[in-house]
C-alpha positions in Angstrom: -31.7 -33.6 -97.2 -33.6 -36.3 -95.1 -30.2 -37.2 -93.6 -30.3 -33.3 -92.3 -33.4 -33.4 -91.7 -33.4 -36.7 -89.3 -30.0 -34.9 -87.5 -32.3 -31.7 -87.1 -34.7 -33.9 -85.0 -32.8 -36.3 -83.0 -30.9 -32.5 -82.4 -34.4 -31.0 -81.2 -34.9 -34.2 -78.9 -31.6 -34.6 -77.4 -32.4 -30.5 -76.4 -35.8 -31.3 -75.0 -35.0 -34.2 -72.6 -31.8 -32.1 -71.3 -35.0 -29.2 -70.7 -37.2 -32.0 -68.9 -34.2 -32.9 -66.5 -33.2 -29.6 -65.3 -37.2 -29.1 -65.0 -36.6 -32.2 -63.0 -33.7 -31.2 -61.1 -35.8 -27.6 -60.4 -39.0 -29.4 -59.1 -36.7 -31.7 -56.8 -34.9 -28.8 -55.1 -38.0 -26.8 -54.4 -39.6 -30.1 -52.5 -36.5 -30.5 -50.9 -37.3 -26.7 -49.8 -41.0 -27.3 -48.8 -39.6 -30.3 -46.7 -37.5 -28.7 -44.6 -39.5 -25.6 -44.2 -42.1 -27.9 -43.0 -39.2 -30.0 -40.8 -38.3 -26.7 -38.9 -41.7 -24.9 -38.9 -40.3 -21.8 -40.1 -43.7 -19.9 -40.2 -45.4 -21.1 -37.8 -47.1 -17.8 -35.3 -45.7 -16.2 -32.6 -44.6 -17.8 -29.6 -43.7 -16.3 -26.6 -40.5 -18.1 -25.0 -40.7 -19.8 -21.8 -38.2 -18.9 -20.1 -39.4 -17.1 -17.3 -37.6 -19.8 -15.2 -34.4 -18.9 -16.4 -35.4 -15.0 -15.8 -36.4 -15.3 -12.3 -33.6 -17.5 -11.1 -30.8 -14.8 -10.2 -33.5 -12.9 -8.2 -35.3 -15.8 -6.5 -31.5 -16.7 -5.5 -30.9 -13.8 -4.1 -34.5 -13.0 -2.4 -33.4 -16.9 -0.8 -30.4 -15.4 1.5 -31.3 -14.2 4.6 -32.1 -10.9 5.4 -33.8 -9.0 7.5 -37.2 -7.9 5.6 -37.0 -4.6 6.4 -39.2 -3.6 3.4 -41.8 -5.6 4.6 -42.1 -4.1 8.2 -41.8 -0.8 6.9 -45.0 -1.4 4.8 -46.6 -3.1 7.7 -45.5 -0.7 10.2 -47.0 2.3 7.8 -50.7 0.9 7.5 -51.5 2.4 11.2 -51.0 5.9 9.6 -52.1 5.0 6.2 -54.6 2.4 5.9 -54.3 0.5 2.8 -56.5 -2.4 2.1 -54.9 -6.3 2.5 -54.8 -7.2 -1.2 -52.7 -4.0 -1.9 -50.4 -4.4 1.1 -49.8 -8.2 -0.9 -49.2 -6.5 -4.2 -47.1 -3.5 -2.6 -45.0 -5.8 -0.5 -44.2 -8.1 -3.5 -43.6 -5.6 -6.2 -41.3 -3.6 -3.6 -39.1 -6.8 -2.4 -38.6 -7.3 -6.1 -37.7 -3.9 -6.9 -35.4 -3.6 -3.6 -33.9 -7.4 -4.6 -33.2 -6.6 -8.4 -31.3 -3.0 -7.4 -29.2 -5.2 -5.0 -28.0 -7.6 -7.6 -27.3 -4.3 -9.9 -25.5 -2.5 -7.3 -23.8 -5.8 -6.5 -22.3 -5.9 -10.8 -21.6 -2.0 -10.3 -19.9 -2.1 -7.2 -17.7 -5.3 -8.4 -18.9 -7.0 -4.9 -18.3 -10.6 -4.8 -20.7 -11.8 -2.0 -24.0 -11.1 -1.0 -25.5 -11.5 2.4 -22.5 -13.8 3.1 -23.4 -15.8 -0.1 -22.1 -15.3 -3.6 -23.6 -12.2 -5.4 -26.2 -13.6 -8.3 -23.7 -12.8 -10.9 -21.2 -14.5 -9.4 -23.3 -17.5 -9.5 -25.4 -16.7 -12.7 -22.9 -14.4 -14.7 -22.8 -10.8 -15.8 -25.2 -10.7 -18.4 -28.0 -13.7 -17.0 -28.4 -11.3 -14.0 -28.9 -7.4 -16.0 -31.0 -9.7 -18.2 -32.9 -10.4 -15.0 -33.0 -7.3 -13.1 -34.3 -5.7 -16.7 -37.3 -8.8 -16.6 -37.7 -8.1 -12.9 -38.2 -4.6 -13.8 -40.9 -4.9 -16.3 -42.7 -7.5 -14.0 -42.9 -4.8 -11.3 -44.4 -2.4 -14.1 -47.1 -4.6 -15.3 -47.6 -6.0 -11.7 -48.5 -1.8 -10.6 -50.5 -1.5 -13.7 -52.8 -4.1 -13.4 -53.3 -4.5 -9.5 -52.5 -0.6 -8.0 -54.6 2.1 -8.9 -53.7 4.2 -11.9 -52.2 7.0 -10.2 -49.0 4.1 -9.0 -47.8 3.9 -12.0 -46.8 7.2 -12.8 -45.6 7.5 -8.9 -43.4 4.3 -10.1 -41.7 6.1 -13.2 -41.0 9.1 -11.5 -39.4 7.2 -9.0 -37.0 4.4 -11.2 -35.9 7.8 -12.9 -34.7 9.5 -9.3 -33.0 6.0 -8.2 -31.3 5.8 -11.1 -30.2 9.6 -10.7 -28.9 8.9 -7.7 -27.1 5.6 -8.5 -25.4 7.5 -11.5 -23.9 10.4 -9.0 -22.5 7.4 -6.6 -21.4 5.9 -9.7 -19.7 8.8 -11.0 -17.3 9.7 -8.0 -16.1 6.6 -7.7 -15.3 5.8 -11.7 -13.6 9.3 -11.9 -12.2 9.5 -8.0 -13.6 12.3 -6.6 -14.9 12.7 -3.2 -18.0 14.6 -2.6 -18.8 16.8 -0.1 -21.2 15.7 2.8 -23.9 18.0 1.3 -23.6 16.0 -2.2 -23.7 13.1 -0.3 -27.1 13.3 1.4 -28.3 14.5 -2.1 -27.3 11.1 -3.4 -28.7 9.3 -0.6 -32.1 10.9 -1.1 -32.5 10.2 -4.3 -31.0 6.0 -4.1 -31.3 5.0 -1.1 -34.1 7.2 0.8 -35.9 6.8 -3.1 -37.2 3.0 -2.1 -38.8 4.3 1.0 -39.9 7.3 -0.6 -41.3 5.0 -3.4 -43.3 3.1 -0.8 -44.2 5.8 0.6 -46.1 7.4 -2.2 -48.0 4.1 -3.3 -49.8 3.7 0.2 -51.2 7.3 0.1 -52.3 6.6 -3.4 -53.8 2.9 -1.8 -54.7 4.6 1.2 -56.4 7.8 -0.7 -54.8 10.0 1.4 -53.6 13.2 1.4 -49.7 13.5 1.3 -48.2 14.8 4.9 -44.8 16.8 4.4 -44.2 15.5 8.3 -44.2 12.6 7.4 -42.5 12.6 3.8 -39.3 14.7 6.1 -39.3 11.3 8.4 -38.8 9.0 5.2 -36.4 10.9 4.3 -34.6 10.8 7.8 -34.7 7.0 7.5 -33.7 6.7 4.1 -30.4 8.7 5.7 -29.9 7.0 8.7 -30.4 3.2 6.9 -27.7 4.3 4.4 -25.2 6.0 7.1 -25.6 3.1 9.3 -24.3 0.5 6.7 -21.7 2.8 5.9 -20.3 2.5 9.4 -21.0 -0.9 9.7 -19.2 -2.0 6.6 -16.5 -1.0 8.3 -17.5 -1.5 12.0 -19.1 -4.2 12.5 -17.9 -7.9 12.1 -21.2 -9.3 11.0 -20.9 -7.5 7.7 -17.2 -8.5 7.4 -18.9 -11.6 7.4 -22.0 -11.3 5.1 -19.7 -8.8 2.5 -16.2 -9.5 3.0 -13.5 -7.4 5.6 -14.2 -3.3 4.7 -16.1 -4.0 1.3 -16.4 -0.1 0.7 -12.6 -0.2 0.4 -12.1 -2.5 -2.0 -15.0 -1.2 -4.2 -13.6 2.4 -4.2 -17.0 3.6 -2.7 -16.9 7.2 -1.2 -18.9 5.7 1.8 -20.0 8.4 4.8 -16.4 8.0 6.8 -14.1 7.5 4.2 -15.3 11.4 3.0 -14.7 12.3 6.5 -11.3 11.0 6.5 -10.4 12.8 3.3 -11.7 16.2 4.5 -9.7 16.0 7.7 -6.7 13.7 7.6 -3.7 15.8 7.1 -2.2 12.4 5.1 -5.3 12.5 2.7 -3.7 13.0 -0.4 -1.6 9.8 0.4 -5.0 8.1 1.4 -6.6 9.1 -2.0 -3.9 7.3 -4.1 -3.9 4.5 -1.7 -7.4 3.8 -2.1 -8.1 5.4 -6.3 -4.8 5.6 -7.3 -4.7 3.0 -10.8 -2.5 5.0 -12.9 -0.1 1.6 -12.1 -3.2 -0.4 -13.5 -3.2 -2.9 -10.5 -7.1 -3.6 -10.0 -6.1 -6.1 -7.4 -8.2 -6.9 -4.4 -7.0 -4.1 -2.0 -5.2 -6.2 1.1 -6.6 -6.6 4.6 -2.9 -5.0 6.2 -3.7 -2.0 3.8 -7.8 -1.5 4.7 -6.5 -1.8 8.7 -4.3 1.1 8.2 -7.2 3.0 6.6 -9.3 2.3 9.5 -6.6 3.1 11.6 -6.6 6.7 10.2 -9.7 7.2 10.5 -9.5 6.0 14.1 -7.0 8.8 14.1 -8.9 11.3 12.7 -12.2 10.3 14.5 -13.9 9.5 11.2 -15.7 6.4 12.4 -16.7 8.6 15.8 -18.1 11.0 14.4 -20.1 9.2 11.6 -21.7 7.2 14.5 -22.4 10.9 16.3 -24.0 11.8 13.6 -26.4 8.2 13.4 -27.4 9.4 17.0 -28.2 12.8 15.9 -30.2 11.3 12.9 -32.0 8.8 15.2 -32.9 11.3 18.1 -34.4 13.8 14.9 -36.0 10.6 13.2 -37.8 10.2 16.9 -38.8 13.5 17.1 -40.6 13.5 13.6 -42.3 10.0 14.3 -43.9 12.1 17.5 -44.9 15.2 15.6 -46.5 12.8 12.6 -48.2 11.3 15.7 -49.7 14.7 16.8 -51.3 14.6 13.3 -52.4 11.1 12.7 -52.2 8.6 15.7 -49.5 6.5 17.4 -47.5 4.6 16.1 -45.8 1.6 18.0 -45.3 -0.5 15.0 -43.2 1.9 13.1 -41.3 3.1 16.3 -40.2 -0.8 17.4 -39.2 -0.5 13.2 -36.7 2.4 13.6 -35.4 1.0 17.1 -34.1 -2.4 15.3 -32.0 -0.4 13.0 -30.7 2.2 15.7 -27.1 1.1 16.1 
């Protein structure tokens, strides 16, 4: 029975020092945890990355190529009718070259255009997803920049206005991804609401700065120039031999863009059937870059048709009524020489 009872507790002890090294093993691992939670600092607070660097890099590319500041002037060209103070002509001027920058590099992706200003487009140089990530930072920074340094009224002027330009992007967007033209009427409707929406958009924040009530005169003018400037690089895309240079030979081609003459040349050409596939047709699935031999005969239909004539007609006609609403705002609030000299650099 002692025998037993000796086996019992050499049994009992063999049990207990097997419990002591697992406890063992158990306390080791968890240290091992607590180490390397403390190694990678796993809970340490909120930081907020910095990387704003790496944000701001495809836009402060592309605010780097040369251009001609036209939102700039325009600002500066307004304050004899609307008399903003300094500090919010800075702001206004910044948060608009932003905004006007970070819509070119999404048009750029959108469009599929592979130079900008005769440079590579940002995400050409920055990739796809680098530059949305930095026209969607650029954005914001706008936002809070209005919020904090324009009066309170800006900001909803500054929603309202993101939402139209995006309206009118998505129309411009939509004829081309499902290949059909628009009529001339639909067209100006989609230039309104992109194009003419940035000088619209600068309009509205200087009556707000300048406390001033808003003039229908001279809200119809904006709207004339916001017409004319989009028109005008519709013809010379495919005119003019310094954007051949800065974009590429006929751009508008290549991108499939339903651009002021091409809808023109599809109302009136009695080949424009033909023209359509040549331009939209992908039911082959060839995405290829369209060739320079092809875009010259386009152009030469249009020559045909008088397509390019008559979109620069209607660029006079839209200049001579842009002149004759700068002198009727004039009758109201004052002359104007700044925003006149404006207009007469972009008159083709």
């Amino acid at each position: 029975m002692d025998k037993a009872i000796g086996l019992n507790r050499r049994d009992e002890q063999e049990h207990q020092e097997g419990r002591d090294t697992a406890d063992e093993g158990q306390n080791a691992a968890g240290d091992k945890a607590i180490t390397l939670g403390s190694k990678y600092n796993i809970l340490v607070p909120f930081k907020q990355a910095d990387a704003e660097k790496i944000c701001m890099e495809p836009l402060v590319y592309t605010m780097s190529l040369p251009g001609k500041n036209t939102v700039g002037k325009v600002i500066e060209s307004l304050r004899a009718w609307l008399r903003i103070p300094d500090n919010s002509a800075v702001v206004l001027t910044n948060v608009m070259t932003m905004l006007m920058n970070s819509s070119l590099m999404l048009d750029d992706i959108e469009d599929g255009s592979q130079l900008r200003r005769g440079a590579p487009a940002a995400h050409v140089k920055y990739g796809l997803s680098q530059t949305i990530n930095s026209t969607t930072y650029v954005i914001a920074k706008v936002i809070s920049e209005v919020q904090t340094s324009l009066r309170p009224e800006c900001a909803k002027v500054l929603s309202e206005e993101l939402q139209t330009l995006t309206l009118g992007q998505a129309l411009d967007l939509n004829w081309t991804f499902h290949q059909k033209c628009p009529s001339v009427h639909d067209y100006l409707v989609m230039i309104d609401n992109k194009t003419g929406g940035f000088f619209r958009l600068i309009l509205r924040f200087m009556e707000i700065e300048a406390n001033a009530t808003p003039n229908e005169q001279l809200r119809h003018l904006i709207t004339l120039l916001g017409r004319y400037y989009q028109i005008r690089d519709d013809y010379q895309n495919l005119a003019s031999d310094e954007y051949t240079a800065k974009k590429g030979f006929c751009d508008d081609l290549s991108e499939g863009k339903f651009s002021f003459p091409l809808i023109h040349l599809l109302e009136y050409s009695p080949n424009a059937s033909t023209l359509h596939d040549i331009i939209f047709d992908r039911r082959s699935g060839n995405k290829a870059e369209m060739s320079e031999e092809t875009k010259s005969y386009i152009i030469t239909q249009m020559n045909k048709v008088g397509s390019l004539q008559f979109t620069r007609g209607v660029l006079d006609s839209l200049f001579a009524a842009i002149w004759e609403a700068i002198e009727r705002v004039e009758e109201i609030m004052g002359d104007n020489t700044a925003f006149k000299a404006v207009c007469t650099a972009l008159k083709l």
